[in-house]
N, CA and C atoms of all chains as a GROMACS GRO file, in nm:
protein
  543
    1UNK      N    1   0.084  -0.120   0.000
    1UNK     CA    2   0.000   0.000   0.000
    1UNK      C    3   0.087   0.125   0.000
    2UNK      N    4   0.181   0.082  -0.030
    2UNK     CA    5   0.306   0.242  -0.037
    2UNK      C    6   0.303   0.290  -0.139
    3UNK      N    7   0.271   0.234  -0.285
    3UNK     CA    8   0.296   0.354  -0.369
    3UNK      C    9   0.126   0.408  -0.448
    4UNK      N   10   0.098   0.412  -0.334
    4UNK     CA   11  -0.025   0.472  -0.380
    4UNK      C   12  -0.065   0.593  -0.438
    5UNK      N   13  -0.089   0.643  -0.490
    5UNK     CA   14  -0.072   0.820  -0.540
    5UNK      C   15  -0.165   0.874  -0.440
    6UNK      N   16  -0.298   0.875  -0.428
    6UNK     CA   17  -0.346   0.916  -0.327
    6UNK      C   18  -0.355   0.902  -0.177
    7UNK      N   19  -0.238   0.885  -0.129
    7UNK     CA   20  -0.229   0.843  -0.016
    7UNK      C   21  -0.300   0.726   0.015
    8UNK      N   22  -0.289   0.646   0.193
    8UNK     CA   23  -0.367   0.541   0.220
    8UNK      C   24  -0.540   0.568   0.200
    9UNK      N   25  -0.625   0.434   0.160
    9UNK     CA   26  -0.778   0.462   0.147
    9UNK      C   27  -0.770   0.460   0.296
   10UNK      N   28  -0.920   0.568   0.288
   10UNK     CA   29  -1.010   0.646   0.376
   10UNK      C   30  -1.047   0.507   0.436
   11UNK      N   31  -1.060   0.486   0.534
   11UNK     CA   32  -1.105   0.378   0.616
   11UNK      C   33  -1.271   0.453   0.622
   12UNK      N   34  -1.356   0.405   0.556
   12UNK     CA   35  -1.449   0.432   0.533
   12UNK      C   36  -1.562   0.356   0.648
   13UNK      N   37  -1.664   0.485   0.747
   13UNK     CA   38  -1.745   0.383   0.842
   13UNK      C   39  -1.839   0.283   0.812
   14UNK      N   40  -1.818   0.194   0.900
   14UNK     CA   41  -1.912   0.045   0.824
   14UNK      C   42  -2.039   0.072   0.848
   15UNK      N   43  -2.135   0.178   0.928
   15UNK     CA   44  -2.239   0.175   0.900
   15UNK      C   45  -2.279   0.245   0.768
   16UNK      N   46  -2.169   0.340   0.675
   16UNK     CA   47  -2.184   0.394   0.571
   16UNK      C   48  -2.165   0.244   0.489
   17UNK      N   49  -2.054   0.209   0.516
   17UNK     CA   50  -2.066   0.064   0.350
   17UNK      C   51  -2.203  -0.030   0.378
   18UNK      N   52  -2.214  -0.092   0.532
   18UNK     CA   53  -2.351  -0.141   0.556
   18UNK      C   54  -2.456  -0.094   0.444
   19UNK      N   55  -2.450   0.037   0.484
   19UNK     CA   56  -2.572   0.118   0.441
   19UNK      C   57  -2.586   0.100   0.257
   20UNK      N   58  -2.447   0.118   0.199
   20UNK     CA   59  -2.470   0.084   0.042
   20UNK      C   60  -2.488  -0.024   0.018
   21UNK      N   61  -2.415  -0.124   0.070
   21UNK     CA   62  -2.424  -0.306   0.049
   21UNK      C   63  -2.593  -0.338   0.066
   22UNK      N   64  -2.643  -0.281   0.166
   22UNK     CA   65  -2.778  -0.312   0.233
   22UNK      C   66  -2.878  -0.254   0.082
   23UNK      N   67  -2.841  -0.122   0.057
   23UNK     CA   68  -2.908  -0.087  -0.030
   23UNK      C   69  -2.919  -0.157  -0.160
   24UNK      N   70  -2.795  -0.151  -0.230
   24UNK     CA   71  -2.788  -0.248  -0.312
   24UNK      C   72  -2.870  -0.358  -0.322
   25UNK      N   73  -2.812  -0.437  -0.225
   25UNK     CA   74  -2.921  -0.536  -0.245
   25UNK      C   75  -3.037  -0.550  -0.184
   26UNK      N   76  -3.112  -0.396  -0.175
   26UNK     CA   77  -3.236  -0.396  -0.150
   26UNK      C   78  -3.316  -0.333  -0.277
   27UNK      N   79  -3.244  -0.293  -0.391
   27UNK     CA   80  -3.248  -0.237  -0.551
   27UNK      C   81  -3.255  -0.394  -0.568
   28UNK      N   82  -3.141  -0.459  -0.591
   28UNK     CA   83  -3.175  -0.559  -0.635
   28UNK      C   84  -3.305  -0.604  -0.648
   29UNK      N   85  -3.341  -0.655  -0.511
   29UNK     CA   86  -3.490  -0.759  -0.503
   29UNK      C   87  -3.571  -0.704  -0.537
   30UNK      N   88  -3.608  -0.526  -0.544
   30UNK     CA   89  -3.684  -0.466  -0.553
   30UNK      C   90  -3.714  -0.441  -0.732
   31UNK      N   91  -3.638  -0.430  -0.784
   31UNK     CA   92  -3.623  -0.446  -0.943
   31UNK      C   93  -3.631  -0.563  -0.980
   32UNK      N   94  -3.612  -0.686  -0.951
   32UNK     CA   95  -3.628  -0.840  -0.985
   32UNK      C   96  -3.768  -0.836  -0.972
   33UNK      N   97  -3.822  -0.777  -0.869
   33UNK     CA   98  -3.996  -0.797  -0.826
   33UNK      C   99  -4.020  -0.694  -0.880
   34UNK      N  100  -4.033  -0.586  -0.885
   34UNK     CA  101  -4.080  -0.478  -1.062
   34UNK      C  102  -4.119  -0.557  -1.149
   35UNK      N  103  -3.971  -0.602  -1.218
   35UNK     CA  104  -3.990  -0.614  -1.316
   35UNK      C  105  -4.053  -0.746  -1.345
   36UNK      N  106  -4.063  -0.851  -1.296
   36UNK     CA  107  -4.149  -0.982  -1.279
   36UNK      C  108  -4.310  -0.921  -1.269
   37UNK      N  109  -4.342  -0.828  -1.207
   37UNK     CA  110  -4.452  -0.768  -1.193
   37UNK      C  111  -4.521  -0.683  -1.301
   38UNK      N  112  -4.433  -0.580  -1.356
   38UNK     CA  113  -4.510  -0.530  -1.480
   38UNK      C  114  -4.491  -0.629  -1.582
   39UNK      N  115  -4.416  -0.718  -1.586
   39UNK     CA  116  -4.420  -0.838  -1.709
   39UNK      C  117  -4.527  -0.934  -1.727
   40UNK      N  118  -4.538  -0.965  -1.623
   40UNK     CA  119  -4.670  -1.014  -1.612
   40UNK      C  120  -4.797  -0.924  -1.635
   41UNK      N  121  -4.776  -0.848  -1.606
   41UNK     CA  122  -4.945  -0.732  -1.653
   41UNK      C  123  -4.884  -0.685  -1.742
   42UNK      N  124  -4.805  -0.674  -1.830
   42UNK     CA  125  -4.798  -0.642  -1.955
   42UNK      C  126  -4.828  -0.782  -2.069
   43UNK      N  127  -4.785  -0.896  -2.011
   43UNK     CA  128  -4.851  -0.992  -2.068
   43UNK      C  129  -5.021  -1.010  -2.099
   44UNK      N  130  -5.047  -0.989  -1.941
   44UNK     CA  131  -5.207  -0.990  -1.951
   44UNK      C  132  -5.248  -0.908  -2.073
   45UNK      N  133  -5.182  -0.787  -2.142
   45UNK     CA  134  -5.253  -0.692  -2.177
   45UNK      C  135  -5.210  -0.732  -2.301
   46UNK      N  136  -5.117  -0.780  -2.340
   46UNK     CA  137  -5.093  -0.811  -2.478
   46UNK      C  138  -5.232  -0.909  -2.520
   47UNK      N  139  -5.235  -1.010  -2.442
   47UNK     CA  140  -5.309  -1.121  -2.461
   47UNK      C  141  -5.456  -1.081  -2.524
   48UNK      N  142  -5.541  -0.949  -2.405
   48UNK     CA  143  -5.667  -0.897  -2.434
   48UNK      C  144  -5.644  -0.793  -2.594
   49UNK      N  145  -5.549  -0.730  -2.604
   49UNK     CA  146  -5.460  -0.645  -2.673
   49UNK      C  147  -5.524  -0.725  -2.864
   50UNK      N  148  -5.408  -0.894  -2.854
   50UNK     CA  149  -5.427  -0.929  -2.954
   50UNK      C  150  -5.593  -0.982  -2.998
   51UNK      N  151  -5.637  -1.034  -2.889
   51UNK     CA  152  -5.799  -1.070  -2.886
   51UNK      C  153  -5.882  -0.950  -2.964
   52UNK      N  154  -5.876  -0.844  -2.939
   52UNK     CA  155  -5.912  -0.740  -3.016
   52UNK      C  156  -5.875  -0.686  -3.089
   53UNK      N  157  -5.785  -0.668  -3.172
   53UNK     CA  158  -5.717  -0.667  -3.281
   53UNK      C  159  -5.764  -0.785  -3.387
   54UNK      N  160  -5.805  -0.917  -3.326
   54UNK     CA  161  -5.898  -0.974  -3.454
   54UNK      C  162  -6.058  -0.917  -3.464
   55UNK      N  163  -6.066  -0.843  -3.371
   55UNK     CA  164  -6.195  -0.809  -3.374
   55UNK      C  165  -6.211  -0.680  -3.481
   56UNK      N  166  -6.104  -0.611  -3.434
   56UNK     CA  167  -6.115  -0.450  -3.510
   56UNK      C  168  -6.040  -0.480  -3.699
   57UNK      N  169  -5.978  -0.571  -3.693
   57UNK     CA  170  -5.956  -0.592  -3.815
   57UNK      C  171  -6.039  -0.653  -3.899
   58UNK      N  172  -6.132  -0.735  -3.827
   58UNK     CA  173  -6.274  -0.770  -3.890
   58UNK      C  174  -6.328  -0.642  -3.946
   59UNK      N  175  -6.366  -0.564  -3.875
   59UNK     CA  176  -6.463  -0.474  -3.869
   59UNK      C  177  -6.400  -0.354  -3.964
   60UNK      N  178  -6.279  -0.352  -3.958
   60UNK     CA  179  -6.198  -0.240  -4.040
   60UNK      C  180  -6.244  -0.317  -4.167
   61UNK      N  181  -6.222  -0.437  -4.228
   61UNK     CA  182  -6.233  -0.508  -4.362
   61UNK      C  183  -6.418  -0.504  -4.424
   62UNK      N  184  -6.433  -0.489  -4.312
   62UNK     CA  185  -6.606  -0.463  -4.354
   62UNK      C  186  -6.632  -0.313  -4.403
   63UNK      N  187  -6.596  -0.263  -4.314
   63UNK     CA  188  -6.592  -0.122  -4.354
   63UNK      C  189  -6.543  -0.081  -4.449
   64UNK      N  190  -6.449  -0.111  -4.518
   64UNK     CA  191  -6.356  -0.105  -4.637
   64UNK      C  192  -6.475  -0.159  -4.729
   65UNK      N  193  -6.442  -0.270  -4.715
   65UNK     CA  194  -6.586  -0.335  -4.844
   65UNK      C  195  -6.710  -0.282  -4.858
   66UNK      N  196  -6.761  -0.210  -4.756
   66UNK     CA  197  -6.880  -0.107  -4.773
   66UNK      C  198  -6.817  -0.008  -4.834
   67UNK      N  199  -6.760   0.086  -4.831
   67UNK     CA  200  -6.721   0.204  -4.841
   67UNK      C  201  -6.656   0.149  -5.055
   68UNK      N  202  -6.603   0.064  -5.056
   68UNK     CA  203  -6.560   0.024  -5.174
   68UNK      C  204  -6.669   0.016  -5.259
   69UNK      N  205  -6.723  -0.032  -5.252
   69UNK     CA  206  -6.894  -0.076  -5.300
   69UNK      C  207  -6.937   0.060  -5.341
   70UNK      N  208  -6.985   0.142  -5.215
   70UNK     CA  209  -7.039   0.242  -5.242
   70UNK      C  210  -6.925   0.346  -5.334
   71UNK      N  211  -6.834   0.344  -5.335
   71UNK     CA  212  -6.747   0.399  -5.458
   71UNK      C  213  -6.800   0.365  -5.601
   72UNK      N  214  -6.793   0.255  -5.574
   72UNK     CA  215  -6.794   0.178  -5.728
   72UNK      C  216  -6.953   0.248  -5.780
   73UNK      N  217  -7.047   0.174  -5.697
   73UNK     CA  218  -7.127   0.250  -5.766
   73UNK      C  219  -7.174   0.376  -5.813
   74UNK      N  220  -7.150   0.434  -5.696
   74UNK     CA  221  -7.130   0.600  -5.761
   74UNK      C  222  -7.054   0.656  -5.890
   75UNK      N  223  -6.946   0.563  -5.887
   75UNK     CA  224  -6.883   0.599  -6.011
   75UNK      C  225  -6.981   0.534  -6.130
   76UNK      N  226  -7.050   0.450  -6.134
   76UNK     CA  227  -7.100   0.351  -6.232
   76UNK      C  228  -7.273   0.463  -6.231
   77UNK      N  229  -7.278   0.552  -6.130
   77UNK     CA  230  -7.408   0.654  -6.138
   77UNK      C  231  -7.390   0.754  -6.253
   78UNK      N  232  -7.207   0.789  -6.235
   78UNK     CA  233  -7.123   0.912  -6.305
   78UNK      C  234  -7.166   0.880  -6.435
   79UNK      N  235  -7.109   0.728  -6.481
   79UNK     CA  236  -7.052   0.733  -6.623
   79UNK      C  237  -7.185   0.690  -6.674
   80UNK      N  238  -7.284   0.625  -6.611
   80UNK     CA  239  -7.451   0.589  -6.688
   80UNK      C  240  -7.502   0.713  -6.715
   81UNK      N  241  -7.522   0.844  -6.640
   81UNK     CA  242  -7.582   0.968  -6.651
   81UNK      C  243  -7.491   1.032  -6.775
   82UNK      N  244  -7.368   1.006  -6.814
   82UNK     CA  245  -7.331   1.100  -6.917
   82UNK      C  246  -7.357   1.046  -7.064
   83UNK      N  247  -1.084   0.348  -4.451
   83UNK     CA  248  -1.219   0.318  -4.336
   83UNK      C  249  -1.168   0.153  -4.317
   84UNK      N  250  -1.121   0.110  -4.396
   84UNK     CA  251  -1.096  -0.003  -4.415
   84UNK      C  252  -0.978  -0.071  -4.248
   85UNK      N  253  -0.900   0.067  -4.340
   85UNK     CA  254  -0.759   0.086  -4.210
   85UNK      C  255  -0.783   0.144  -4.080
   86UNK      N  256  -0.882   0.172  -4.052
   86UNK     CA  257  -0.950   0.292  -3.947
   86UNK      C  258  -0.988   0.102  -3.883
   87UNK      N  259  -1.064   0.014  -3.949
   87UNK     CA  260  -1.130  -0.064  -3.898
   87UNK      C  261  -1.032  -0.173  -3.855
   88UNK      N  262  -0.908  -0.208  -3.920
   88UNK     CA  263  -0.805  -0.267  -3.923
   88UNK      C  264  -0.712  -0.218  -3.790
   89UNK      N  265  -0.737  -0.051  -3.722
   89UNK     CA  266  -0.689  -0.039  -3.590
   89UNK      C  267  -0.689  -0.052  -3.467
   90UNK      N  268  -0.873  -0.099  -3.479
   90UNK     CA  269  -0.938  -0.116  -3.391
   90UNK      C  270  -0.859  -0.226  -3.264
   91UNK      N  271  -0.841  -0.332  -3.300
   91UNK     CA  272  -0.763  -0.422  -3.220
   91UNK      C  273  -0.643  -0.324  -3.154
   92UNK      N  274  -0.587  -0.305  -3.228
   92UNK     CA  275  -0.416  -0.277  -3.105
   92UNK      C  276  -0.508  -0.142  -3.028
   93UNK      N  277  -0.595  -0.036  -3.126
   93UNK     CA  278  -0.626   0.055  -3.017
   93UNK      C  279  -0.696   0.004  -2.859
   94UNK      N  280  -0.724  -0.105  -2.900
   94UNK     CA  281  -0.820  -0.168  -2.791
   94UNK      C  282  -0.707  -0.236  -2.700
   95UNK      N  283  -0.603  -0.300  -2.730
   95UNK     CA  284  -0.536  -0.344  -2.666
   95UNK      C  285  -0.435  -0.232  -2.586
   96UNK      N  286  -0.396  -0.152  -2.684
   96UNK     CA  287  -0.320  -0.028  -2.615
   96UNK      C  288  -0.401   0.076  -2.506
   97UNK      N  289  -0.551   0.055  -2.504
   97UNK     CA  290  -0.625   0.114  -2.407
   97UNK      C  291  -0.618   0.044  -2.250
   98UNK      N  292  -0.584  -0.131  -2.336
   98UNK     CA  293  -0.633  -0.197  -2.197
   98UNK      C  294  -0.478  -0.192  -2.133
   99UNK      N  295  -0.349  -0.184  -2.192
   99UNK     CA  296  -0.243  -0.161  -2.126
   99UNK      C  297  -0.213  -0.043  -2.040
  100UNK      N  298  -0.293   0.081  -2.125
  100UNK     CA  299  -0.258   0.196  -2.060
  100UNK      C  300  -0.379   0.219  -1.908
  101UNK      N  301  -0.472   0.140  -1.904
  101UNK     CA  302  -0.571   0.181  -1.838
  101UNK      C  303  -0.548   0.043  -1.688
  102UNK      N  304  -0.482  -0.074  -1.747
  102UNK     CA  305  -0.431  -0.181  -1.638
  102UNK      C  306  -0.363  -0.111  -1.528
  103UNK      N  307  -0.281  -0.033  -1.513
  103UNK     CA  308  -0.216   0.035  -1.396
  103UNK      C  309  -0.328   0.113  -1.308
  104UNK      N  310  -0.377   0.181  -1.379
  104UNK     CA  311  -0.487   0.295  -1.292
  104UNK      C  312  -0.560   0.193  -1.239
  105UNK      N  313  -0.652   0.050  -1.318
  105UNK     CA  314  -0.730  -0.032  -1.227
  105UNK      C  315  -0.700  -0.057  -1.168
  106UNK      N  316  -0.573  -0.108  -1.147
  106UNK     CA  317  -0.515  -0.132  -0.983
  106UNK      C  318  -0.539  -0.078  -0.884
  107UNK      N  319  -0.494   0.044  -0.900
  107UNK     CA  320  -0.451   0.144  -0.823
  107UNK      C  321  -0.611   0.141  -0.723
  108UNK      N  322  -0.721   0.125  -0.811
  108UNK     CA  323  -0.838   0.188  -0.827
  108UNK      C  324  -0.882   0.054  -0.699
  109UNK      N  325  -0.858  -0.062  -0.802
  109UNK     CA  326  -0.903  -0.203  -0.670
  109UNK      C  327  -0.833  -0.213  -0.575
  110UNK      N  328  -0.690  -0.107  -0.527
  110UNK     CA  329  -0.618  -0.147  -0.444
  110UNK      C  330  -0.776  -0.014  -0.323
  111UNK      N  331  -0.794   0.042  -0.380
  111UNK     CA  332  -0.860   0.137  -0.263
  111UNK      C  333  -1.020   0.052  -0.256
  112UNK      N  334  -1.066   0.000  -0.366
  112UNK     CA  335  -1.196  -0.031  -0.369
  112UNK      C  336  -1.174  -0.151  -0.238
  113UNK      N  337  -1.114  -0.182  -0.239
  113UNK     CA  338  -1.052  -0.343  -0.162
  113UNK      C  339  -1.100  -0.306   0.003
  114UNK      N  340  -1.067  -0.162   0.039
  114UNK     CA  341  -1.032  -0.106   0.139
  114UNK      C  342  -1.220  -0.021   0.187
  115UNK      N  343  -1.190   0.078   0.087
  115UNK     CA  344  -1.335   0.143   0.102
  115UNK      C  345  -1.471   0.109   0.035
  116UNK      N  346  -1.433   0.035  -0.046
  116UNK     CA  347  -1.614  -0.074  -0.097
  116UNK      C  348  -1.650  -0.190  -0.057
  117UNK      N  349  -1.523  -0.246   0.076
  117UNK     CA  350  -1.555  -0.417   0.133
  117UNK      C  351  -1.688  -0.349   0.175
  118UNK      N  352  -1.750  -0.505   0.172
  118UNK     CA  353  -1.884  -0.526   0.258
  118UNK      C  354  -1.835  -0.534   0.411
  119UNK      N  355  -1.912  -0.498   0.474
  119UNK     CA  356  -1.911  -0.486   0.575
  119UNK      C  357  -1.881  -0.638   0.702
  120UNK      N  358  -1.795  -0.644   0.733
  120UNK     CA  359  -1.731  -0.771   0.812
  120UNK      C  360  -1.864  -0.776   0.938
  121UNK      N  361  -1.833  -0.938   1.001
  121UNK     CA  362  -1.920  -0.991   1.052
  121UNK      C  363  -1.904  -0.903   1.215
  122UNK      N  364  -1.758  -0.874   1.205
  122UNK     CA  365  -1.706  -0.806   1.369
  122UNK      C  366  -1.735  -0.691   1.331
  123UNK      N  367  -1.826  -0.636   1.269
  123UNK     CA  368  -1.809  -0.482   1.237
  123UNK      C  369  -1.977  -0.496   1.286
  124UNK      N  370  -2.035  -0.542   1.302
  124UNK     CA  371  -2.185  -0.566   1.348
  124UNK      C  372  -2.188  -0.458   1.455
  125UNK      N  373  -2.143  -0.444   1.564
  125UNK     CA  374  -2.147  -0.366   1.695
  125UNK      C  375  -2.130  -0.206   1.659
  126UNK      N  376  -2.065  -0.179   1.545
  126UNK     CA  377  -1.988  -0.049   1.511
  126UNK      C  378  -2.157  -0.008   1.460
  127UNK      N  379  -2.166  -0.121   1.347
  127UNK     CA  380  -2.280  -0.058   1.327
  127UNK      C  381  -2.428  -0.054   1.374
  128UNK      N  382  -2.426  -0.139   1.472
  128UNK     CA  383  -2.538  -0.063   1.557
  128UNK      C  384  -2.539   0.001   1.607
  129UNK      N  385  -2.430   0.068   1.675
  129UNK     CA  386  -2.408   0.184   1.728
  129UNK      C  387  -2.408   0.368   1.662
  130UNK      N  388  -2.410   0.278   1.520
  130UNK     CA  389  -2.414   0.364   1.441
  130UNK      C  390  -2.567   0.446   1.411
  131UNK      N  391  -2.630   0.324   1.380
  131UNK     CA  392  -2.775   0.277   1.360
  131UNK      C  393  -2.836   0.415   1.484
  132UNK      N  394  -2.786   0.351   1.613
  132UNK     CA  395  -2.864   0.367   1.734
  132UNK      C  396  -2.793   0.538   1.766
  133UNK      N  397  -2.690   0.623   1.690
  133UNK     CA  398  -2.673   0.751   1.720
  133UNK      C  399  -2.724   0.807   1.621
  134UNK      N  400  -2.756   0.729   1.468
  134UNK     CA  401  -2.871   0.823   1.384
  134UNK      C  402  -3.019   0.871   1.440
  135UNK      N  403  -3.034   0.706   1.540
  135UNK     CA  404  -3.218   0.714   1.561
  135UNK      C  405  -3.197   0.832   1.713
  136UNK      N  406  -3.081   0.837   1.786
  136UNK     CA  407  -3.106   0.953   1.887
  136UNK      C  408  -3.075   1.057   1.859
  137UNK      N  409  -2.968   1.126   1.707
  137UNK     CA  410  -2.994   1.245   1.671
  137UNK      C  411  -3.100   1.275   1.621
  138UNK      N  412  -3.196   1.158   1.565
  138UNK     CA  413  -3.310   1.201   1.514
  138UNK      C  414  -3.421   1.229   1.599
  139UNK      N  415  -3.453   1.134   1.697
  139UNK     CA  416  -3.478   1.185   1.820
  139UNK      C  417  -3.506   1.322   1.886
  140UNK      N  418  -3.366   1.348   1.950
  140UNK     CA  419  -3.345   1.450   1.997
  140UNK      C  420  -3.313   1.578   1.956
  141UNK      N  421  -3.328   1.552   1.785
  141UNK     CA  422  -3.266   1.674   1.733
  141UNK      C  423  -3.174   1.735   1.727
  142UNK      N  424  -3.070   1.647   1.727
  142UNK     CA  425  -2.958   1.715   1.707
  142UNK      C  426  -2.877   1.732   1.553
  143UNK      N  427  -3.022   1.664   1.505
  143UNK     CA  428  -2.919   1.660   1.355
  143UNK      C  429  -2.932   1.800   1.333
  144UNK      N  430  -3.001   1.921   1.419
  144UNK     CA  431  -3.021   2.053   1.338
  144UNK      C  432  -2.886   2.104   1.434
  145UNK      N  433  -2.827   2.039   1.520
  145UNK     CA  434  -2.683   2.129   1.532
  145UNK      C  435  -2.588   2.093   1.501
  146UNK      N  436  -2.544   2.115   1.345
  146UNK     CA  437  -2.472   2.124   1.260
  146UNK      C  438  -2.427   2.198   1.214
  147UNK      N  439  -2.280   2.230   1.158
  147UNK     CA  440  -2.211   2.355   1.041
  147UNK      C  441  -2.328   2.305   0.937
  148UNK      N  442  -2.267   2.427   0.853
  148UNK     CA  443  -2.393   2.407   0.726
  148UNK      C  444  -2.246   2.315   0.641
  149UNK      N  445  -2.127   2.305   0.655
  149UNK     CA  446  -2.049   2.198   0.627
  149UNK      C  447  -2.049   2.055   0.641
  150UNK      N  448  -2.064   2.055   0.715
  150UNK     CA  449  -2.102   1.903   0.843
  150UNK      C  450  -2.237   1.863   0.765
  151UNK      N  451  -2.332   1.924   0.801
  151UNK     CA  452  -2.479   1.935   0.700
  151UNK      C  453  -2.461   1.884   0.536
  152UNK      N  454  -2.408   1.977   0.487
  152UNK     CA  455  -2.374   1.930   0.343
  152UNK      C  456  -2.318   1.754   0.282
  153UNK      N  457  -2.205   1.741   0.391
  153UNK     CA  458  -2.113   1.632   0.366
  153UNK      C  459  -2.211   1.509   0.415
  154UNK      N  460  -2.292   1.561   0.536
  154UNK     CA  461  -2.372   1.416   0.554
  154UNK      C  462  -2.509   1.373   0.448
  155UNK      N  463  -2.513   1.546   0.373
  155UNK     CA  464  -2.651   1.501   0.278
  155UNK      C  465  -2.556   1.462   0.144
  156UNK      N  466  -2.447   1.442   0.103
  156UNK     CA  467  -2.395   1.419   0.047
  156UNK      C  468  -2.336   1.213   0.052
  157UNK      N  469  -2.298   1.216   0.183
  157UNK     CA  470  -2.298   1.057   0.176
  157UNK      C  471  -2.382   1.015   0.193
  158UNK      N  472  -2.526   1.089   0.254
  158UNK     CA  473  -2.679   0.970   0.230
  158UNK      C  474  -2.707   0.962   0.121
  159UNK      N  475  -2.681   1.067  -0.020
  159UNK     CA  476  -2.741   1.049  -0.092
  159UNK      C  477  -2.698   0.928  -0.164
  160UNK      N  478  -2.532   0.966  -0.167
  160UNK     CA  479  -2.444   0.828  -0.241
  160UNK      C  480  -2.485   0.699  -0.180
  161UNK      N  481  -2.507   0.684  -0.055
  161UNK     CA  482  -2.581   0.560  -0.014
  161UNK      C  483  -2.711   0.498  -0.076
  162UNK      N  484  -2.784   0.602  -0.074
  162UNK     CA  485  -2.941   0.622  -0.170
  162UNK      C  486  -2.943   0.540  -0.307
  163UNK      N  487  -2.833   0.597  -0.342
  163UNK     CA  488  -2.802   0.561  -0.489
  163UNK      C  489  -2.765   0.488  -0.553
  164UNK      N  490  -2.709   0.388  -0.429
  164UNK     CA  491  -2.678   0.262  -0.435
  164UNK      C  492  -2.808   0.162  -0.476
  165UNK      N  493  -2.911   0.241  -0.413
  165UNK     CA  494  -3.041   0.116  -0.407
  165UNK      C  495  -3.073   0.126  -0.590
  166UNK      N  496  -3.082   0.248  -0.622
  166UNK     CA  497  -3.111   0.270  -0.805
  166UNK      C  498  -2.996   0.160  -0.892
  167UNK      N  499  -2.910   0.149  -0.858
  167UNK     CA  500  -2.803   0.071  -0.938
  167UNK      C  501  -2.872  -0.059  -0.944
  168UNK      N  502  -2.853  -0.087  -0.743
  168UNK     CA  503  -2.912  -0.213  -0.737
  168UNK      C  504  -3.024  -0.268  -0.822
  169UNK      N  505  -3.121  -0.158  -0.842
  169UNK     CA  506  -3.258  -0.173  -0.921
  169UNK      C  507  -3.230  -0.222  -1.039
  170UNK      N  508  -3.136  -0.104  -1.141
  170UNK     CA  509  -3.109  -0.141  -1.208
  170UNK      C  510  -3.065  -0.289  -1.266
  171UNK      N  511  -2.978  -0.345  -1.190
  171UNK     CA  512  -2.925  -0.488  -1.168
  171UNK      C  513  -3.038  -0.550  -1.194
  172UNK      N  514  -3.116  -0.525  -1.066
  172UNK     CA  515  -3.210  -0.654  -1.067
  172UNK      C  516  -3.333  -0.624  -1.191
  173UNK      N  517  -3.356  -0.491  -1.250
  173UNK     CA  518  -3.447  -0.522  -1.382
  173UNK      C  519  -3.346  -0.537  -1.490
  174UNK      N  520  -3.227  -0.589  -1.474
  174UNK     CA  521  -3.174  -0.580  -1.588
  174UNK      C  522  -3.195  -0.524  -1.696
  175UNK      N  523  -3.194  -0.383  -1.676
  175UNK     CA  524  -3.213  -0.274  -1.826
  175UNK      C  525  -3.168  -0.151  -1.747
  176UNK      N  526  -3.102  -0.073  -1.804
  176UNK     CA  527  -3.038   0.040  -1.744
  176UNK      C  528  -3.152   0.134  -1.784
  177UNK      N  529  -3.286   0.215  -1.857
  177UNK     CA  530  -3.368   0.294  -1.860
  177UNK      C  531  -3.472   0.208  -1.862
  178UNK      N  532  -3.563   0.238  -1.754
  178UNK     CA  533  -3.698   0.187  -1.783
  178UNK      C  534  -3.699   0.024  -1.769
  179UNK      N  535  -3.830   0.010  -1.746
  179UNK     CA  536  -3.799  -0.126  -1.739
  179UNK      C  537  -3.840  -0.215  -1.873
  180UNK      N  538  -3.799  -0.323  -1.921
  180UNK     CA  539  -3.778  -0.382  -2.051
  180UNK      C  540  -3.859  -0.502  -2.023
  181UNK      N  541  -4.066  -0.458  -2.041
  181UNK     CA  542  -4.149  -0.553  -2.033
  181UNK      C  543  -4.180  -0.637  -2.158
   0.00000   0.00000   0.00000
């Protein structure tokens, strides 16, 4: 420990390192259980998420095919009247 | 770009030569001031524990320099901040969490 450039380390108090070690691994568990937690309810939501998404894509394709229809004929109103 | 990409290695190696001395230096103090806390060090820190909960207590944390003051809101916070890392760790994703 002699050629240290900054002199000898700070003998640092153990209820201060306690205190980070403790913390640490109180981040830890606490982020392991977060994130296990919104993963799971983000699952749930995908699940209801995709369930409706066959629903609205039904309904978008219907709508399209109405709306197509009614094009067509209007145009087929255009070119009979001239 | 070719040769730029062709330097990459020795620059990488000449970083890790020039930067091997300072880590030392760096784990010779981490060794000292980031150990976990020893099993005989238990007493220190309850004692420690037990003169936070009677300055808090009794109020003495308000007779302080505004120096003294500073330096201790300064190592709670670095303590604090320890728990965010930790977090980090344990959601494994450094922003946000990665559901």
């Amino acid at each position: 420990m002699s050629e240290l450039p900054f002199g000898p380390p700070v003998r640092v108090s153990p209820l201060i390192r306690f205190g980070r070690w403790s913390f640490l691994g109180a981040g830890i568990l606490y982020g392991a259980f977060h994130q296990s937690r919104l993963s799971k309810r983000e699952e749930k939501l995908r699940e209801i998420e995709a369930k409706e998404k066959v629903i609205r894509d039904e309904k978008l394709k219907k709508e399209k095919a109405i709306a197509a229809a009614a094009e067509i004929k209007a145009l087929e109103e255009m070119v009979a009247k001239k | 770009m070719a040769s730029a990409v062709g330097k990459i290695p020795a620059l990488v190696s000449t970083a890790i030569t020039l930067a091997r001395p300072k880590f030392n230096i760096f784990m010779k103090y981490a060794r000292v001031e980031l150990a976990p806390p020893k099993l005989s060090e238990i007493p220190q820190i309850k004692a420690g524990i037990g003169k936070l909960l009677t300055s808090a207590k009794t109020g003495a944390w308000k007779n302080q320099t505004v120096k003294q003051a500073t330096l201790n809101a300064l190592v709670g916070a670095e303590v604090i901040f320890w728990f965010y890392i930790g977090e980090c760790i344990g959601k494994r994703h450094i922003v946000g969490y990665d559901v």
